[in-house]
Every structure is written in C-alpha cells, then in structure tokens.
C-alpha positions in Angstrom: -12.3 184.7 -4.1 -11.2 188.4 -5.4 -13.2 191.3 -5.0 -13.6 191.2 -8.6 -14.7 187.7 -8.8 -17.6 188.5 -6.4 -19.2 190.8 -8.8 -18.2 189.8 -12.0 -21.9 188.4 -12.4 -23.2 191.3 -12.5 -22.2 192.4 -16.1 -22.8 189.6 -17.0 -26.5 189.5 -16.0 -26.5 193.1 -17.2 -25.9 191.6 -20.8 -28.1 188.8 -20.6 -31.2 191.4 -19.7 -29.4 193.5 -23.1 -29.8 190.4 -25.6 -33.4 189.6 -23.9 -34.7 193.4 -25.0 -33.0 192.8 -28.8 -34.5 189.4 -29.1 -37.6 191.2 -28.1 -37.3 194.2 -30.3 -36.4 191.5 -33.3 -39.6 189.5 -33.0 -41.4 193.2 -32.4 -39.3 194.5 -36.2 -40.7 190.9 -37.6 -44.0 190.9 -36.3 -44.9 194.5 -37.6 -42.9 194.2 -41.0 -40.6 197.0 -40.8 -37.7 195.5 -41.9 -36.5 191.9 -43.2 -34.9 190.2 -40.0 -32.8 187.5 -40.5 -32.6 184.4 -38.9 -28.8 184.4 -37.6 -29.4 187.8 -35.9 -32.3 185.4 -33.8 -29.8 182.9 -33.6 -26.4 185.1 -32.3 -28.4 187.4 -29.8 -29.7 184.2 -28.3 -26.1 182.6 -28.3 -25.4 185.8 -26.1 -28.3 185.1 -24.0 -27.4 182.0 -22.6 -24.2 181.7 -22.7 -23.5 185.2 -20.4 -26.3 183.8 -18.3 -24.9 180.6 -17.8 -21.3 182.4 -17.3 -23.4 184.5 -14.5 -24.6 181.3 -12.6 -21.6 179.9 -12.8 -19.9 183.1 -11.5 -21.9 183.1 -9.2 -22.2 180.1 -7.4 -18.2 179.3 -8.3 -15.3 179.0 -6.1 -12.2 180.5 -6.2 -10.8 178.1 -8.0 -13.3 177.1 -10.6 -14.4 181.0 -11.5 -12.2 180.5 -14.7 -15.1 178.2 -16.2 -17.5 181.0 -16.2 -15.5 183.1 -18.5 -14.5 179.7 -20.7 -18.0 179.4 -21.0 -19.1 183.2 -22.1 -16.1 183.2 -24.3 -16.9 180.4 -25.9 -20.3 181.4 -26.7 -19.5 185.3 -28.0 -16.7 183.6 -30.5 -19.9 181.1 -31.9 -22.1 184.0 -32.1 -19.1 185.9 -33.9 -19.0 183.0 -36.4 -22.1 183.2 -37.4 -22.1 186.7 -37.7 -19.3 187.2 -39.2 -20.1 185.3 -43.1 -24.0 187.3 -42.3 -22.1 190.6 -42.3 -19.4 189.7 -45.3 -22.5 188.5 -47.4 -24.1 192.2 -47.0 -21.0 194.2 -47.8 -21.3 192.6 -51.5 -24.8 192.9 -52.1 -25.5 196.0 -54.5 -27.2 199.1 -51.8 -31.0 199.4 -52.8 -31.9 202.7 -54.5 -34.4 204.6 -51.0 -37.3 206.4 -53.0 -38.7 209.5 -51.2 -42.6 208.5 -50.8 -45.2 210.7 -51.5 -49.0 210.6 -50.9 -50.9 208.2 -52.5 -53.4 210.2 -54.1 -50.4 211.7 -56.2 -49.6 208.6 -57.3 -53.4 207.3 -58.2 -53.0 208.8 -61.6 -50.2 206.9 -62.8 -51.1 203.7 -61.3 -53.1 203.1 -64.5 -50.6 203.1 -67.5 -48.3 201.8 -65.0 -49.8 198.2 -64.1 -50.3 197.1 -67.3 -46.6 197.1 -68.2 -45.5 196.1 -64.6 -47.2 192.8 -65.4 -46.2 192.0 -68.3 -42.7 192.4 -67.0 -43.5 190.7 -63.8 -42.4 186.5 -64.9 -39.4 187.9 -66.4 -38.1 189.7 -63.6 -39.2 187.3 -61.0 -37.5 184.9 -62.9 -34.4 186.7 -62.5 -35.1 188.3 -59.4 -35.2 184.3 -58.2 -32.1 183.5 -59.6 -29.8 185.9 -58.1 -31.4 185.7 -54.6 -31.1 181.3 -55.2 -27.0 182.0 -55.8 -26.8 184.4 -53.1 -28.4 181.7 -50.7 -26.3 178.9 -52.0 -22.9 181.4 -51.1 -24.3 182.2 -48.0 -25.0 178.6 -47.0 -21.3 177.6 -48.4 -19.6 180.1 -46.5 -21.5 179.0 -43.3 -20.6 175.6 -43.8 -17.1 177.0 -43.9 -17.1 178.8 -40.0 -18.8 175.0 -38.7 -16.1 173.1 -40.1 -13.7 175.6 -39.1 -15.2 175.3 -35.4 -15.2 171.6 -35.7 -11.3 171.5 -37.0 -10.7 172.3 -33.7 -11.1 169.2 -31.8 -10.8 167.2 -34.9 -7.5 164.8 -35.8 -6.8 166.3 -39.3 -7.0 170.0 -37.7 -6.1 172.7 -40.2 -5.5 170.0 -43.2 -8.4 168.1 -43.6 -10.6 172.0 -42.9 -8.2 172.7 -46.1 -9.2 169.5 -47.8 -13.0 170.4 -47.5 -12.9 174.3 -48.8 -10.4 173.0 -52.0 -13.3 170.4 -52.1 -16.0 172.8 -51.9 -14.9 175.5 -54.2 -13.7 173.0 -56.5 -17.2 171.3 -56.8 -18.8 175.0 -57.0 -17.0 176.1 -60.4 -16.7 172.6 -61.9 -13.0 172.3 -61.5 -10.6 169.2 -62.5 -8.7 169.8 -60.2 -7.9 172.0 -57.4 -4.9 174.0 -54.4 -4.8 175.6 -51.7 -1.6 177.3 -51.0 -0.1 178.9 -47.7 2.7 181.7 -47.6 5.7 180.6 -45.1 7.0 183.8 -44.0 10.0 182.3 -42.3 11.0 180.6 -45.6 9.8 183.1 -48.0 7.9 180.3 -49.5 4.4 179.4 -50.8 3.6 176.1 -49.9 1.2 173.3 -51.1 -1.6 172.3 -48.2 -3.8 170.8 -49.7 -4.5 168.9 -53.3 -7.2 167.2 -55.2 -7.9 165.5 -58.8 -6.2 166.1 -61.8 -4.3 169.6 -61.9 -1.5 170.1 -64.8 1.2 171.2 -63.2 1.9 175.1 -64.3 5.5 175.0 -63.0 8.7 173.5 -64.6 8.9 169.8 -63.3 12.7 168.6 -62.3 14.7 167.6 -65.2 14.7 163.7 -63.6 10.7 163.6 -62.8 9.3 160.5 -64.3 6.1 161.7 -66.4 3.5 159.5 -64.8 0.2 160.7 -63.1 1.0 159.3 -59.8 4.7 161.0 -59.2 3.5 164.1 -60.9 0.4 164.7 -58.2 2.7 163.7 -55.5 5.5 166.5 -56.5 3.0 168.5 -56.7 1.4 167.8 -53.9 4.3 168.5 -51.6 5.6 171.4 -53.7 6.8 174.7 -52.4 7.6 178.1 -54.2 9.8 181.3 -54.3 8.2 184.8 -55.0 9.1 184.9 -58.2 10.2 182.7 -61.2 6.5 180.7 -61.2 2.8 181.5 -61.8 2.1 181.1 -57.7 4.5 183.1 -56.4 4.2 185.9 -58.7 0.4 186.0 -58.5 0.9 186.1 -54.5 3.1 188.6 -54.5 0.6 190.9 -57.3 -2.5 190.1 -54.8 -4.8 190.2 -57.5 -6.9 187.3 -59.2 -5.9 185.3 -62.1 -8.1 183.9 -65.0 -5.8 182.2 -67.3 -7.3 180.1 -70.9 -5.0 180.7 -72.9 -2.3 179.0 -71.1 0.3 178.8 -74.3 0.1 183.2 -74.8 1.0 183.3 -70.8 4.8 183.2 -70.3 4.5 182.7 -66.6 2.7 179.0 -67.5 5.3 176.2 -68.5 4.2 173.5 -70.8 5.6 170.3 -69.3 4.1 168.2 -72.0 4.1 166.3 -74.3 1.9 163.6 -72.4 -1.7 164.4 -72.4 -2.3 164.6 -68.9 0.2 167.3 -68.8 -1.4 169.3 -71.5 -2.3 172.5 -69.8 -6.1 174.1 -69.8 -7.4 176.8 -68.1 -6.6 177.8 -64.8 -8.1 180.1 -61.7 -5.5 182.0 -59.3 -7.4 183.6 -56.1 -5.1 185.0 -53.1 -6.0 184.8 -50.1 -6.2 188.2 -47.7 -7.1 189.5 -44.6 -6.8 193.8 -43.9 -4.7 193.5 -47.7 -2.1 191.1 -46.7 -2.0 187.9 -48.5 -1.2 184.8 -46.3 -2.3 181.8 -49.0 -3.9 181.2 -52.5 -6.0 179.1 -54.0 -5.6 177.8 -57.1 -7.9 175.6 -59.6 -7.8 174.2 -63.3 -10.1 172.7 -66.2 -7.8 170.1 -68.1 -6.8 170.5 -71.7 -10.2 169.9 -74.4 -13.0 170.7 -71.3 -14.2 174.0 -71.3 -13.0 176.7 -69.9 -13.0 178.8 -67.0 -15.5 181.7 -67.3 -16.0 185.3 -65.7 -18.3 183.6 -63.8 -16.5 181.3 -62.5 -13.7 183.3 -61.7 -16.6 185.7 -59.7 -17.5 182.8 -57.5 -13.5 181.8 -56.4 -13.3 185.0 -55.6 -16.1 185.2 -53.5 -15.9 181.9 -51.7 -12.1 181.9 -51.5 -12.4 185.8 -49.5 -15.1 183.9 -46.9 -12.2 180.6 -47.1 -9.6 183.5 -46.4 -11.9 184.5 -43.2 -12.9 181.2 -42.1 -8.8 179.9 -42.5 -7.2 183.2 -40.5 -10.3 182.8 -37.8 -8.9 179.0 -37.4 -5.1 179.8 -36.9 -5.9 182.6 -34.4 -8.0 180.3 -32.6 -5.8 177.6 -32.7 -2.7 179.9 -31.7 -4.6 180.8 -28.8 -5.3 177.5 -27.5 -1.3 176.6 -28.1 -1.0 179.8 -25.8 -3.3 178.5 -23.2 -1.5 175.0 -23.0 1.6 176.0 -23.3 1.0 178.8 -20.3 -0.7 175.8 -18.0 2.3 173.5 -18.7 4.6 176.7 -17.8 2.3 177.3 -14.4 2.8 173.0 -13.8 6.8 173.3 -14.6 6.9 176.1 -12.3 4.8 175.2 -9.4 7.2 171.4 -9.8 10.3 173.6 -9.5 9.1 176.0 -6.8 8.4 172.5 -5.1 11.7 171.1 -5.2 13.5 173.8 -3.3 13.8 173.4 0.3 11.1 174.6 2.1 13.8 176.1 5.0 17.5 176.4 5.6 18.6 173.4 7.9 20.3 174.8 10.9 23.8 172.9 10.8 26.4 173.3 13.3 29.4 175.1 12.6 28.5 176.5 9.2 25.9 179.6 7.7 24.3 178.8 4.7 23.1 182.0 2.7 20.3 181.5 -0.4 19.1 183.6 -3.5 16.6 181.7 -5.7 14.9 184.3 -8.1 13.3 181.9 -10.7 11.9 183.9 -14.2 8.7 183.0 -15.4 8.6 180.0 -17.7 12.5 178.9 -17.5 12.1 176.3 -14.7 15.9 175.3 -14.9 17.5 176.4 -11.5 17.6 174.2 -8.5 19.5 174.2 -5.2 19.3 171.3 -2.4 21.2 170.7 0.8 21.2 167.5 2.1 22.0 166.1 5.4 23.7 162.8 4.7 25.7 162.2 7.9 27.6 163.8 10.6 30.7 164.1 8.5 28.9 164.9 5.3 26.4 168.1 4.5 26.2 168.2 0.9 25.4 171.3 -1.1 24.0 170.9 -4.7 23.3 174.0 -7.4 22.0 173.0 -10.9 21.1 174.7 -14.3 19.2 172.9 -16.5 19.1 174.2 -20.6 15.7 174.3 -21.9 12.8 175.6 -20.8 9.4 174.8 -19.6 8.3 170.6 -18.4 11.3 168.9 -20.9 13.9 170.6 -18.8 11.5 169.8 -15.6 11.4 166.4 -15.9 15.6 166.5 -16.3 15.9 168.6 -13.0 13.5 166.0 -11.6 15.9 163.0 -12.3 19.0 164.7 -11.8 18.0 166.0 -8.3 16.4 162.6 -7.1 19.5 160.8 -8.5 21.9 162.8 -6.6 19.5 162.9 -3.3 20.1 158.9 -3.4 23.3 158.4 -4.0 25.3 161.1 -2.1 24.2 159.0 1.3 27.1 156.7 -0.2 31.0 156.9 0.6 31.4 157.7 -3.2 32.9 160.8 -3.7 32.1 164.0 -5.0 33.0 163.2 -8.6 32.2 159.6 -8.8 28.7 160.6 -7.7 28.5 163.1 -10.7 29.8 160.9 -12.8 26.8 158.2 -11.9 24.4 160.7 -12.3 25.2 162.1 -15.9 25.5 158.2 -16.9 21.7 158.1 -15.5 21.0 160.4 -18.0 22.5 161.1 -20.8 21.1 159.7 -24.1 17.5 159.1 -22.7 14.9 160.1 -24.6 13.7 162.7 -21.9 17.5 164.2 -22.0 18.2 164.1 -26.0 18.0 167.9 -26.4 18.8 169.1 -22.5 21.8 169.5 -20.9 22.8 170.9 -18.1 25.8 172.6 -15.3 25.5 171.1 -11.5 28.1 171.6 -8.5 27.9 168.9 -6.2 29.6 170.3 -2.7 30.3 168.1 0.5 31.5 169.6 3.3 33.5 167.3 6.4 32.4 169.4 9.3 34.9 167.3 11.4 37.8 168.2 9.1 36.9 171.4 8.2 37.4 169.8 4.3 35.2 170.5 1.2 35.1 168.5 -1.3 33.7 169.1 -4.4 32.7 168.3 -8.5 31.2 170.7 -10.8 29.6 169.5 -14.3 29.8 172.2 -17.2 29.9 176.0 -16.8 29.1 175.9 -13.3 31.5 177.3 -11.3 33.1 176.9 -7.5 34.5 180.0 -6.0 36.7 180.1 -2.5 37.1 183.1 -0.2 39.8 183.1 1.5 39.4 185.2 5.3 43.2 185.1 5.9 44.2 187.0 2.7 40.5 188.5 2.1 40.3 187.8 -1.8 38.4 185.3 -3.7 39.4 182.9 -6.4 37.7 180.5 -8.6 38.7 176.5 -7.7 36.6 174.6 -10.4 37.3 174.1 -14.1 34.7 174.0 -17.2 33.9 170.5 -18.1 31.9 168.9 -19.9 28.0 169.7 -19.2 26.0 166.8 -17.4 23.4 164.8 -20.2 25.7 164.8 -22.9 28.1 162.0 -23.2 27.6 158.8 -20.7 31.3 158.2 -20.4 32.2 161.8 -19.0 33.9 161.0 -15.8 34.0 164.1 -13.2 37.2 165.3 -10.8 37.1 165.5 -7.3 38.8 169.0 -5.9 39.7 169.2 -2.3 40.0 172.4 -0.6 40.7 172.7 3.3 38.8 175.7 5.0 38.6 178.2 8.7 36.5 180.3 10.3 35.5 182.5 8.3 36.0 181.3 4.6 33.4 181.1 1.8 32.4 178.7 -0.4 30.2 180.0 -3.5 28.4 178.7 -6.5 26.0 180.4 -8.7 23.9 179.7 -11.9 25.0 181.7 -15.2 21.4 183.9 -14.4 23.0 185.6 -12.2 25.5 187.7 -13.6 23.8 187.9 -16.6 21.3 189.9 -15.5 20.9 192.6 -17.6 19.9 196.4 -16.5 17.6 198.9 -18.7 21.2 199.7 -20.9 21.1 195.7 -21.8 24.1 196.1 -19.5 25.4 192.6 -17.6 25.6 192.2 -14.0 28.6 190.4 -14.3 30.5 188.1 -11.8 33.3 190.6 -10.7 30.1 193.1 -9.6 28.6 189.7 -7.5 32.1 189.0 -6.0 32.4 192.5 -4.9 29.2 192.6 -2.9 30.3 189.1 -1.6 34.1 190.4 -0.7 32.7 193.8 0.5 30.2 191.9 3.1 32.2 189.0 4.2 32.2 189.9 7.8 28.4 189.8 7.8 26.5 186.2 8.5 25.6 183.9 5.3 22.3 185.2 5.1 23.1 188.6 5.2 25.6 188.1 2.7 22.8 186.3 0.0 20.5 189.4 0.7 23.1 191.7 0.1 23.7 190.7 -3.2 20.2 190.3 -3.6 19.5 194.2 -3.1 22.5 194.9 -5.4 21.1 192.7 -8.5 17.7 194.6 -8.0 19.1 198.0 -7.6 21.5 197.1 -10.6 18.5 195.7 -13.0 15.7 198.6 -12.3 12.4 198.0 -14.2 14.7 195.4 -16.8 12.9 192.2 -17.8 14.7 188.8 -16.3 15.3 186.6 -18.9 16.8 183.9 -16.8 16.6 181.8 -13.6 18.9 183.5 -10.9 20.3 181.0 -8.2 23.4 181.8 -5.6 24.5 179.6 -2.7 27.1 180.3 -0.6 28.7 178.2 2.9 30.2 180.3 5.2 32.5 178.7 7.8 32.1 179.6 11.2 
C-alpha cells in the first residue's frame, strides 16, 4: 500500500468528527428555536457521517488492492447527500427574501399593541388561509422535485435507464398542470436536431405531418413519437433556440403552429413550451397540450412547467453526468483488462537461438491494445518470427489478436508454408462475429537456420524489409495485400529470400513511423531505416535500442497515439 493510502483515513475521520459537530449544532439551532432547520440538512450531514466513516474503516483496515472501495463508498455517499441538497437549495432561490425588521424594546411597542390586535385578528383566517396555501404548493414542488433526484438515482441500475426516468417527469408534470397530453424533447448536438424521448396521451401534433401520413390516432402518435427537428421552420426548434417559455391558446393567431386538421383529434388547443437549461444552455424541452374544446392553459400553469421542468432540467443533466461517468469507469477497466491481456501475450524473454540475434521494441499506447510480436520455436530448421497490427481498439481488437496469435502458434509447427499458414488463419477469421468490424496487417517470418533461407508472408500494410551487409543498403521485399479478417478466400504469397552473416531482416507496425513529434511532425520509415543502416555493425539488441533512443529523442513530450512494435533478425 502507498504512502498515501496509509493515511488517507485520516481526513476522512477528520470529516466524520466535522458532520458529528453540525449534526450537533442543528439539533442545538432546533432545540433553542433560532432558526427553522430543515429536515434534509439532518438527513445530508448524516449521509456525510457515515458514509466518510465507513470509507475511514474501510481505508483503514483495506489492502492494497481493495483501498478503491473506500473511496467508492464516500463517493457514493457525498453524490446522495448532494441530491438531496441540491432540489433543498433550488427550492430556496425562488422563495420571495423575508422583509428583517430592526427590533426595538418592548416597552416602545406596548402602546400600539392595542389598536393593533384587534385588526390583526380579524385578519388572522384570511391570511392563514392564504398563508396555508402557498406553503401546501410549495411542499407539493418540493416533494415532486425530490421524487425526481430518487428516480434519477434509481435510473441508474434500472433497465429503461434514461427513458423510462423521462417517461415518469413527462408523467409527473403532465398530471401536475392537467395536461392531455405531454413531451419531452432532447437537443442532438451532433445532428443539430431536437429529438422526441419520450411521449404520452393525446398531443395534436403542432408540426406539418408528411404529405402521405394516414390521419389516424395510432400513426399520428407514432410519428410523433419518433419525431425529430431542425432549429428552425417548427414551433420546437425555434422555441429551443429563443430559450424562453411558451404559452400558446390561441393556436390559429400563432404562425409557428400548423393546423393539420380537419379531423377532430387533430384540432389544435392550447399548448405549454418549457426549455430545458443548465448555466443558460439549453439541452432539451418539454412540451405539453390541452386538446381542442378543454380549457386552456393558464399563467398558472405555465408557472408550475416552468418550475418543475428547471428541477427536471437538474435532475436529467445530474443523470447523464453520472451515467457518462460510469461509461468512463467501464470503459477504463475494460481498457486496463485489454491491456494487461496484450502485455500478457508478449514473450516474457528473447529465446537464445543459435546463429541468429533477435532485437525487440514493443512500446504499446494506452488503450490501443493492437500490437503483438511472438517468436516461436517450431523445430531445428524452423524459428518463426510473427509481428501483427490489429485495427480497433480496446477488448474487440483483443479478442482478434487472441485468435489470430493462437491460430498461428498451432499451425506453424506444420510443413505448411509461410503463406498457406496465413492464408489458414485469415479463413479462421474473417466474417466471425468477433472479426465483423476488425481487420488487421501480420508478417509471418520463418527462418531455415540450416539453409540460411527466410521465408516469409505478410497480410495488409505490414511490411518486410532486407538489409543487405554485402552492399550495406536496405530494401523492402514484401508487397501490400490484402489485410487479414476481411475476405475468407484471400490466399497469401510465399517470398523467399537467401541470407549471410550479417544481414537483417525487419518488420515493424505502422506506429512506428508514425510517431509524431511536438510539430505533429512523422517519424517516418526512412528516419527508422537510417538508425537501423547507421548501426548495423552493432548486435540485434543494440540495434532495437538504438532506434528506440531515436523515436524518444524525436517525439519529446508528444502524446503517442499508437501502438509502436519493431522486430528485427540479425544473421550471425
């Protein structure tokens, strides 16, 4: 366990003492009657309590490998305190601020007591009446909105997720103002859209239905249901794009209404328009509508949409954060699983062969998982040397790698050669379900130490280069071909190329010499060929390090972007 880890209990513990003095001091404010206290203050300090303390144990008594739970745990219990603070807080910023009267002694105020009680009392049932009234609609928000941040909470593990929490406020507000029917729209900033997500009951359609729409209830609600709008043109997109609040009953006066009539249930009434914001950027709308002959939508009733819809807006953008976090966190442990699986599949040390120097560079970028290299000791008269690139990233292009290195692990201890065992391989592969959308390059090598021979295949852009020691320059003697996964009846060449003491073979992924410096400069493969040419006298491994000290000094502080992989044979 980290330094770090072994005290982190102690903040924690530190905060648990903090929210055991405020619940103190809050029973102290109620007790005494200095100030109204209420409940969800109670409710979040003691959220704070036990959840740090819990965190503090668990901290504390934790291994290395389980100290993760403790924050889980504390997290956890700050964001549920948050959510029930956070509709407290909202409710406060609308009440109206309560006019603070300087006092004065009572004896000053003895004389007009008197006159004064009389008429207080006779106004005391009126007022407390209305007093009652506002304080029972301010409840009934208050609770609706809370109801809103628990099923917002619950959405989370639930099947429908963010549709049926959409469902349930269209529901709720709709039930609230009296509405026939009601929408809740969402802004798709890729499309430059606003979207239908959820629908309910019977809402007239305020948009222009297609020309060949039959006029019947059921295909009506189920355009509408699925519907999607520009920015401009319709009543949704333009109300979006103003940000403001609509009341509409006079729908016939309103040129940005269209009258699909004549059917009755067509016939358009009054409607509500309420976007949806957070910090004065729209992301969604609701939308709601009284049919044709009800009455219609009042002030009123517009004041509550508002109101509701703004602690909707909240409770909706406090969802998708949430829920974009916990994407985050799976798709980061499936990217640590991908890369600890790749990692695993390298060899764990060069073999030590006879007659030959093997030299490795393997610099795999974080979440790509698509490089492998293998060397496999098949017989005495066949070492075989394999490089892949799979496309894709993350455990998709894992699994691929997986089959394509286990395929060609059994079947190059055949006779087959080079390029009927490719050929094999992409037939293993290509059109299975795990392979639809990856591809990938490969360079299956086997060298005949007897015969000094190497023979070879490559599969897509991976390429095969050959130094030559007698003339001391470097050629390329593979061609591009088509990538491994894609078609099953791709058949692969073999190439045959007789070596000495003191050639090398080389392959390398496309990584490589695209590697890009702080400029967005490439490496490129005449710089890797240079280091390669300029170093040939030194042994394999020196050669592979070399070029390894070049790519760093070449890239600086640049971000990789890209699995790097280079193996190289050199003959002795």
């Amino acid at each position: 366990m980290a330094l770090t880890d072994n005290f982190a209990y102690i903040p924690l513990f530190a905060l648990c003492i903090i929210a055991a003095i405020i619940l103190f001091l809050l029973l102290r404010i109620k007790n005494k009657g200095t100030a109204r206290v209420s409940i969800v203050l109670f409710a979040a300090a003691a959220i704070v309590l036990f959840s740090s303390l819990a965190a503090a144990v668990m901290q504390l008594t934790a291994s290395a490998g389980d100290a993760s739970k403790a924050f889980i745990v504390f997290a956890a219990g700050t964001l549920f305190a948050a959510f029930l603070l956070l509709p407290y807080c909202l409710m406060l910023t609308m009440f109206e601020p309560q006019k603070i009267v300087k006092l004065v002694p009572k004896s000053a105020n003895r004389a007009a007591e008197a006159p004064l009680q009389e008429a207080m009392n006779g106004q005391q049932a009126q007022g407390g009446q209305a007093y009652g009234e506002d304080s029972s609609y301010d409840s009934k928000i208050l609770d609706i909105s809370r109801d809103f941040m628990v099923h917002a909470a619950d959405s989370y593990s639930s099947e429908g997720g963010l549709s049926s929490f959409l469902d349930y406020i269209n529901k709720t507000i709709s039930e609230q103002i009296k509405a026939d029917g009601g929408a809740i729209l969402m802004i798709d900033d890729f499309e430059d859209l606003i979207a239908v997500k959820s629908f309910e009951g019977d809402f007239p359609p305020p948009y222009r239905l297609p020309n060949d729409m039959p006029h019947k209830p059921v295909r009506i609600a189920t355009n509408f249901k699925f519907a999607s709008f520009p920015f401009s043109g319709n009543i949704f997109g333009e109300v979006a794009t103003a940000g403001k609040p609509e009341l509409i009953t006079d729908p016939n006066s309103d040129d940005r209404i269209y009258q699909n009539g004549p059917e009755e249930f067509l016939e358009c009434g009054s409607y509500i328009f309420v976007p949806m914001k957070i910090q004065g950027v729209v992301f969604g709308m609701t939308a709601f509508a009284r049919k044709r002959g009800n009455s219609l939508f009042t002030d009123d009733d517009l004041k509550t949409s508002v109101t509701l819809s703004d602690f909707a807006a909240a409770a909706i953008k406090s969802f998708i954060n949430v829920t974009d976090i916990i994407e985050t966190s799976k798709m980061t442990k499936e990217t640590e699983i991908s890369t600890h699986i790749q990692d695993s599949l390298k060899p764990a040390k060069l073999p030590v062969i006879p007659g030959i120097q093997i030299g490795t560079l393997w610099n795999p970028a974080e979440g790509v998982c698509g490089d492998f290299y293998d060397i496999i000791v098949s017989r005495k008269d066949r070492v075989s040397f394999i490089a892949g690139d799979i496309a894709g990233k993350g455990m998709n292009s894992t699994i691929v790698m997986i089959m394509v290195r286990a395929m060609l692990r059994l079947v190059v201890n055949t006779k087959q050669s080079a390029g009927k065992i490719l050929t094999w391989v992409n037939k293993g592969i290509a059109g299975e379900s795990f392979s639809n959308d990856h591809f990938g390059s490969a360079a299956l090598i086997n060298y005949n130490p007897e015969e000094q021979l190497v023979e070879f295949t490559t599969g897509g852009s991976m390429p095969v280069y050959y130094y030559d020691s007698a003339e001391q320059s470097i050629k390329k003697i593979s061609e591009t071909t088509e990538p491994i996964g894609v078609e099953k009846a791709t058949e692969y060449k073999d190439y045959v190329q007789k070596v000495k003491s003191g050639d090398i073979i080389i392959t390398y992924t496309d990584g490589l010499v695209e590697n890009l410096n702080d400029e967005g400069q490439q490496y490129t493969k005449e710089s890797l060929l240079k280091v390669i040419s300029d170093n040939h006298a030194a042994s394999g491994k020196d050669i592979a390090k070399a070029v390894k000290n070049d790519i760093k000094k070449f890239s600086g502080s640049a971000v990789q972007h890209d699995d790097e992989t280079l193996l190289l044979v050199k003959i002795q």
